[in-house]
BAFIMI-34617 format. One record per atom (N, C-alpha, C): x, y, z. Coordinates in steps of 0.1 Angstrom, whole numbers, plus 2048, in hexadecimal, padded with zeros to 3 digits. Example, Ala and Ser with C-alpha at 12.3 -4.5 7.8 and 13.67 -1.06 7.14 Angstrom:
BEGIN
8847C784E
87B7D384E
8847DF84E
8807EA847
8897F5847
88180084F
//
This chain:
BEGIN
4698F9527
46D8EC52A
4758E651E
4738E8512
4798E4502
4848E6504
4858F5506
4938FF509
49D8F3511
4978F151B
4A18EC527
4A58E0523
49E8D651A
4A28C6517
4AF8CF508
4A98D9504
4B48D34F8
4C38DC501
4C18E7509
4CB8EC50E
4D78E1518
4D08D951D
4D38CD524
4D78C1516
4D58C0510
4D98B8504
4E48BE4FD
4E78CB4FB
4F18D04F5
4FD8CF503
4FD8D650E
5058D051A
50A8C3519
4FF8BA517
5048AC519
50E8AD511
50D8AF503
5148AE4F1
5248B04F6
5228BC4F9
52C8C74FE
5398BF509
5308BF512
53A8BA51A
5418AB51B
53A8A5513
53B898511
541897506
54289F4FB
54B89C4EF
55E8964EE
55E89D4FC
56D89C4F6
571890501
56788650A
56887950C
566870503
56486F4F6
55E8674ED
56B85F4E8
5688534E8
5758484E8
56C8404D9
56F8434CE
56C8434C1
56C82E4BE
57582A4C8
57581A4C6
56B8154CD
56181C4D5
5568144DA
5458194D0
55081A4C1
54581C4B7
54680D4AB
54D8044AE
5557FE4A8
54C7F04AE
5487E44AC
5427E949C
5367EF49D
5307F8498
524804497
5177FF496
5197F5492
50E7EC496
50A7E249E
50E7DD4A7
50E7D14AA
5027C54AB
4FC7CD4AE
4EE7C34A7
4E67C34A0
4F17C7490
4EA7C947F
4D97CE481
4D27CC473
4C77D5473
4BA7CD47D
4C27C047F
4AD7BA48C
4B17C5497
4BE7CA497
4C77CF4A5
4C07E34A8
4BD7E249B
4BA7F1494
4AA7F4497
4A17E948F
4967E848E
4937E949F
4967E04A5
4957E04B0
4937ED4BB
4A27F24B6
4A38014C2
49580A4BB
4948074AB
48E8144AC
4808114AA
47B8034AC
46D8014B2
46A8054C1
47A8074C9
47780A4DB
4758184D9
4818224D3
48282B4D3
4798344CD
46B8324C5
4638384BE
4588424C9
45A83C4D7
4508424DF
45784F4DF
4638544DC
4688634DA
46386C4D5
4578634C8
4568664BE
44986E4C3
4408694C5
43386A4C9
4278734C5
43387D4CD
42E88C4D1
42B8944C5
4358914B8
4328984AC
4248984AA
41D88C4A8
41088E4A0
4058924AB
4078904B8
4008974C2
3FD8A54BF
4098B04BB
4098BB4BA
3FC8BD4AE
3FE8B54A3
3F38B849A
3E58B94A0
3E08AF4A7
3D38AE4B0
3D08C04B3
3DA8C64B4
3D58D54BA
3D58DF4AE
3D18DB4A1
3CC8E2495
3C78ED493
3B98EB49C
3AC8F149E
3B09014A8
3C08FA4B0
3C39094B9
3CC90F4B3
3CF90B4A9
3DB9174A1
3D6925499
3DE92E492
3D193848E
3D693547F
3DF92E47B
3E592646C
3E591746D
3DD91446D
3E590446B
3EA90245F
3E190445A
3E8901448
3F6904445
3FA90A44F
40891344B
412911458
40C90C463
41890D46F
4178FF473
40E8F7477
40E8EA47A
41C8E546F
4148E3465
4238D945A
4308DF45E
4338EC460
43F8F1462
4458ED46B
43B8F147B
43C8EB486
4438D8488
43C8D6485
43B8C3484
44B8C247A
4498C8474
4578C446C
4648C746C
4608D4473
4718DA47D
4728D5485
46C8D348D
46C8CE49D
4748BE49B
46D8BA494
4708A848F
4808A848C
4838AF47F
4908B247A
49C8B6486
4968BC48C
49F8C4497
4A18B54A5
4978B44A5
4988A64B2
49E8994AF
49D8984A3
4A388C49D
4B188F49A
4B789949A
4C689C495
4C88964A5
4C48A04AF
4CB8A14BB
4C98964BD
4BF88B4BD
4BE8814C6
4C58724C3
4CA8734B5
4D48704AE
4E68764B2
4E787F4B3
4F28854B9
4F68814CA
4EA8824D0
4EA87C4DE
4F086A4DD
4E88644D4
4ED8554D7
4F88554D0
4FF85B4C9
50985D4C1
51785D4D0
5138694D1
51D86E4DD
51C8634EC
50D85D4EF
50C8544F8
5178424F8
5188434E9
5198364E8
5308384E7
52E8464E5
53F8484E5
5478484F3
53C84A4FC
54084E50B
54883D510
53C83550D
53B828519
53781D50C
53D81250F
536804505
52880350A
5208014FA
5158024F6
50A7F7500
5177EA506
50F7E550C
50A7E951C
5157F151D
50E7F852E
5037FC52F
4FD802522
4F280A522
4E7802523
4E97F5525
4DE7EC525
4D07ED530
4C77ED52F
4BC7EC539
4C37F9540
4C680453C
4C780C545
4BD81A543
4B681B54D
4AC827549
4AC83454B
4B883654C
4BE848549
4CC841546
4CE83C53A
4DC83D539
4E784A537
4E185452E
4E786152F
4ED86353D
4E5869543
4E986B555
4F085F55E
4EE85955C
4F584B564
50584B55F
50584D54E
51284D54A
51F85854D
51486454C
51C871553
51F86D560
512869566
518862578
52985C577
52985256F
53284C56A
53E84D56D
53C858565
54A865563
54D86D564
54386E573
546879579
544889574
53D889570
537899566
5358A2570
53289F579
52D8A5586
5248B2585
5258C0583
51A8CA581
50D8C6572
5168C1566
50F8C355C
50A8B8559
5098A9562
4FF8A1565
4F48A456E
4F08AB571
4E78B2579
4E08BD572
4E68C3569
4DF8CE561
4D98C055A
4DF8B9553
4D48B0546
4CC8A854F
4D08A0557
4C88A1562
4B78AA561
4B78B5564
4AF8BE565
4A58BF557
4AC8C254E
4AB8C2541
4A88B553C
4A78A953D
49D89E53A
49089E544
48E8A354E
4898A0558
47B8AE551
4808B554D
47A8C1546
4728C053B
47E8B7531
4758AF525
46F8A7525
46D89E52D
46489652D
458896534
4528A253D
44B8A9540
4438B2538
44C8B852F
4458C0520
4408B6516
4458AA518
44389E50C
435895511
43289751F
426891526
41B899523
4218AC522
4148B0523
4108B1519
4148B050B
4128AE4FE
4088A64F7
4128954FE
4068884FF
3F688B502
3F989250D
3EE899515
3E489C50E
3E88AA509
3DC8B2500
3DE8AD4F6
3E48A24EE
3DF89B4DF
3D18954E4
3D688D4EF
3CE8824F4
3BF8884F3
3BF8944FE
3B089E4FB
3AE8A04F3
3B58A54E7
3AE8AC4D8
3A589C4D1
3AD8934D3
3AC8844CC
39F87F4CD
39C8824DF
39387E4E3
3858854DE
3858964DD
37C8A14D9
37A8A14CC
38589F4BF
3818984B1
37788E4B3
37B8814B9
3738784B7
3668784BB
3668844C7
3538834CD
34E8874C3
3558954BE
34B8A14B0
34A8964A9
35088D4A0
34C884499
34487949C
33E8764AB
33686C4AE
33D8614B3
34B85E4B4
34C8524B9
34D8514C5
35085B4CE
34F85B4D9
34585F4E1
33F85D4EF
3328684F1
3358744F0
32887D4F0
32D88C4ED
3348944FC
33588D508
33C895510
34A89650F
34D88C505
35F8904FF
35F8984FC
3578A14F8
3598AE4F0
3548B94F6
3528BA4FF
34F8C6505
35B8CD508
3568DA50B
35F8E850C
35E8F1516
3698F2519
3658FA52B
362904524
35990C52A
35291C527
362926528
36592352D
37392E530
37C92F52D
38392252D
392920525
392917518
38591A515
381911506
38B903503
38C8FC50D
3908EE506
38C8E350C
38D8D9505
3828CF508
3888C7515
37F8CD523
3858CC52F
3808BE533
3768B6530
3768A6537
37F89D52E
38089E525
38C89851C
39789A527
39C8A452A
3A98A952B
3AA8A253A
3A28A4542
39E89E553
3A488D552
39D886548
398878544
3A4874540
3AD87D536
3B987552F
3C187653A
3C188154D
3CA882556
3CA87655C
3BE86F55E
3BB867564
3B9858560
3B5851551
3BC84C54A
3D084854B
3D8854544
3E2852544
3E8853551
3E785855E
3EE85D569
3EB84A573
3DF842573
3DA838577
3E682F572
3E382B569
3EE81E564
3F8821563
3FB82F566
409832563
412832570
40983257A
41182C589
40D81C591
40B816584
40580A588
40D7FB57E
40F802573
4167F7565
423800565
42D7F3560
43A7F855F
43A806553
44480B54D
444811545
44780C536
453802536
4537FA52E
4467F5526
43B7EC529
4337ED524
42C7F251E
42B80252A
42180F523
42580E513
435814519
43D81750C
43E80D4FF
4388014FF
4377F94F7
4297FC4F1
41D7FA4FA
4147FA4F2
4118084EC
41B8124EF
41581D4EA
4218224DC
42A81C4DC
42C81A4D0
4288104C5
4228054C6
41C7FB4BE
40E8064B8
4048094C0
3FC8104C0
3FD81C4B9
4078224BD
40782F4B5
40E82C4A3
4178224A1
41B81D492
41081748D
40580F494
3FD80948A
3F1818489
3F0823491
3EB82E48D
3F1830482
3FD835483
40483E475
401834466
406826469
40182045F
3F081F454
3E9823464
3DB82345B
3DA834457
3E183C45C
3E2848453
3E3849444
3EF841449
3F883E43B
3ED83C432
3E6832434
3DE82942B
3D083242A
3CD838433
3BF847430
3C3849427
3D0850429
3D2859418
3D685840B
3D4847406
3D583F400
3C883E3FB
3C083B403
3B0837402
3A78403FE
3AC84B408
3A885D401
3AC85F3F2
3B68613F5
3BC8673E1
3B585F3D9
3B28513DA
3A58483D0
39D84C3D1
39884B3DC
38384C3DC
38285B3DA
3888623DC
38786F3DE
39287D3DB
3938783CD
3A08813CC
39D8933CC
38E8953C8
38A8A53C8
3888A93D8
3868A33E2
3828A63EE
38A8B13F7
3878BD3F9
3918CC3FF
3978C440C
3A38C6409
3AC8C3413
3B58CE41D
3B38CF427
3B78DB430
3C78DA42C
3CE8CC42C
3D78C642E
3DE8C3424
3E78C3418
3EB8B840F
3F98B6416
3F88A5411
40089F41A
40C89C40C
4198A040C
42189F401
4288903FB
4308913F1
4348813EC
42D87D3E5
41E87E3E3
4148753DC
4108683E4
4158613DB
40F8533DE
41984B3E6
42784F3E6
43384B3ED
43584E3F8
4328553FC
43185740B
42A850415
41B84E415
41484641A
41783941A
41C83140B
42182540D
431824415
43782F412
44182A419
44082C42B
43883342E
43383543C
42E826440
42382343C
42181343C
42880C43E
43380C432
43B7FB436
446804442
44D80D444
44F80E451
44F80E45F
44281045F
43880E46B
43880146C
4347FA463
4347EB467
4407E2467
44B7EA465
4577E5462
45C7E6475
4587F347B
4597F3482
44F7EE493
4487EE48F
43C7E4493
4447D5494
4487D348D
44E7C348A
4587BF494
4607C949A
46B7CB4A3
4697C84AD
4577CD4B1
4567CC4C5
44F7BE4C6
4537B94D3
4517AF4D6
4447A44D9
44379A4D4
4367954D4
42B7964DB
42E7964EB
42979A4F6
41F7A64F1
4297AE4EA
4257BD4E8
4177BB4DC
4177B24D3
4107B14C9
4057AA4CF
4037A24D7
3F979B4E0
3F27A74E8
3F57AD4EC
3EE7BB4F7
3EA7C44ED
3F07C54DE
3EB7D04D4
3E07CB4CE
3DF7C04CA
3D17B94C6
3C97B84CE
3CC7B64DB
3C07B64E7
3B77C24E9
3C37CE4EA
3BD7DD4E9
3B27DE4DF
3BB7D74D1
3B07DC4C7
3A47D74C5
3A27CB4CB
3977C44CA
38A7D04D5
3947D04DD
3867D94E5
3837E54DE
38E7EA4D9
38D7FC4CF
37F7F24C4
3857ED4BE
3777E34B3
3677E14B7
3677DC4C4
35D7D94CA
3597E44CF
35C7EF4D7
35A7FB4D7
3538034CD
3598044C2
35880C4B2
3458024B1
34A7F44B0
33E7F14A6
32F7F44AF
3337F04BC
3257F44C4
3218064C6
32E8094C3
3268174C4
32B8224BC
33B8214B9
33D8304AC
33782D4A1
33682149F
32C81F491
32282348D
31881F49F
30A828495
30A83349C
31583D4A1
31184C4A6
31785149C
32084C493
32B85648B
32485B484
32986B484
323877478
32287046F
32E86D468
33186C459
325860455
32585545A
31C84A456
30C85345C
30A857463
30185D462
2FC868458
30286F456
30187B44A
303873441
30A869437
30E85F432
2F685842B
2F6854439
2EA84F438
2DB854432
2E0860433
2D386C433
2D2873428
2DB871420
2DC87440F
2DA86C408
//
């Protein structure tokens, strides 16, 4: 399915290059950096899937050695292309047609008549974003089976099918969870709260390994996370830099979520968590 979005993305490149009318680049910005901040607070849900992939650690036979590689080729490689796509998108047709449109790629080949090789990309988004669901998917499981082993969730998040060893009521629960609201709330939304959500995650990452390196600088780390101390702060103010871009609406439903994650945590990951438990007993 990967195969088919970037083969369908290089097609697009291709055949679309030599329509590119270089004055509907002019001016390159048009709505300077709130204009910026903006797209790429919408556009982060692209993002997603990278740290999902981590969640599946435990099923690699290196992590120590292919995850980071993984996560960081894959990133490097999708961010060129997906950059070259809006590069080439914005050369085709003025930037403002593309407005509220939710396949602009395809709509604009419609356009212009592409006729066979709007249909292949066509196919090839239709592919990607199917491999990019099921991804969400099994983060979502692994997410949920960390947190039971560690107590904050009950222990049937963590259970394991006898057969295909992975944690099969997680996996059921996140189908039915995400497949529910997902034909019921716009997508727009989704896509809002699940970017807000996911940057103020990466932010408190950020800030873990800040907190770690002080309290705990001897502690065996499966992981070292590179940069030092610069990385995590600059992760921070980015995330919240971008956080700052989605719309208030969007900040009202993120604090509401979190109040229930809060109230959740205090009445019960609190007192089932390992760590505060083992914590307590020494």
């Amino acid at each position: 399915m990967v195969l088919m979005k970037i083969v369908a993305i290089l097609i697009f490149m291709g055949v679309a290059a030599r329509f590119i009318k270089p004055a509907h680049w002019h001016p390159f910005a048009p709505n300077g950096w709130p204009g910026i901040l903006t797209g790429g607070s919408i556009v982060f849900f692209t993002y997603i899937g990278f740290d999902s992939v981590s969640t599946a650690a435990e099923e690699c036979k290196n992590p120590q050695r292919d995850l980071p590689r993984g996560i960081i080729a894959t990133l490097v490689v999708c961010t060129i292309l997906y950059i070259a796509v809006v590069v080439v998108l914005t050369g085709l047709v003025p930037w403002q047609t593309l407005m509220d449109d939710a396949a602009p790629v395809v709509n604009t080949m419609k356009k212009l008549h592409f006729g066979t090789a709007r249909l292949v990309v066509l196919i090839g988004a239709l592919m990607g974003m199917i491999s990019s669901l099921l991804v969400f998917q099994l983060g979502q499981a692994r997410v949920w089976f960390a947190m039971s082993r560690d107590g904050l969730l009950p222990r049937i998040f963590g259970r394991v099918h006898p057969k295909f060893r992975t944690p099969d009521f997680s996996t059921w629960l996140a189908g039915f969870v995400v497949g529910i609201p997902a034909g019921l709330l716009d997508i727009g939304t989704l896509a809002d709260l699940s970017n807000i959500g996911t940057l103020f995650a990466f932010a408190l990452v950020g800030g873990g390994v800040l907190i770690l390196r002080y309290r705990e600088p001897d502690r065996p780390r499966a992981f070292r996370a590179p940069g030092g101390p610069l990385a995590p702060v600059i992760t921070i103010i980015t995330c919240v830099l971008l956080m700052a871009g989605l719309p208030i609406m969007n900040w009202i439903r993120f604090f509401g979520w979190l109040a229930i994650g809060l109230v959740f945590y205090y009445f019960y990951g609190r007192r089932k968590s390992t760590l505060r438990l083992s914590t307590a007993t020494k």
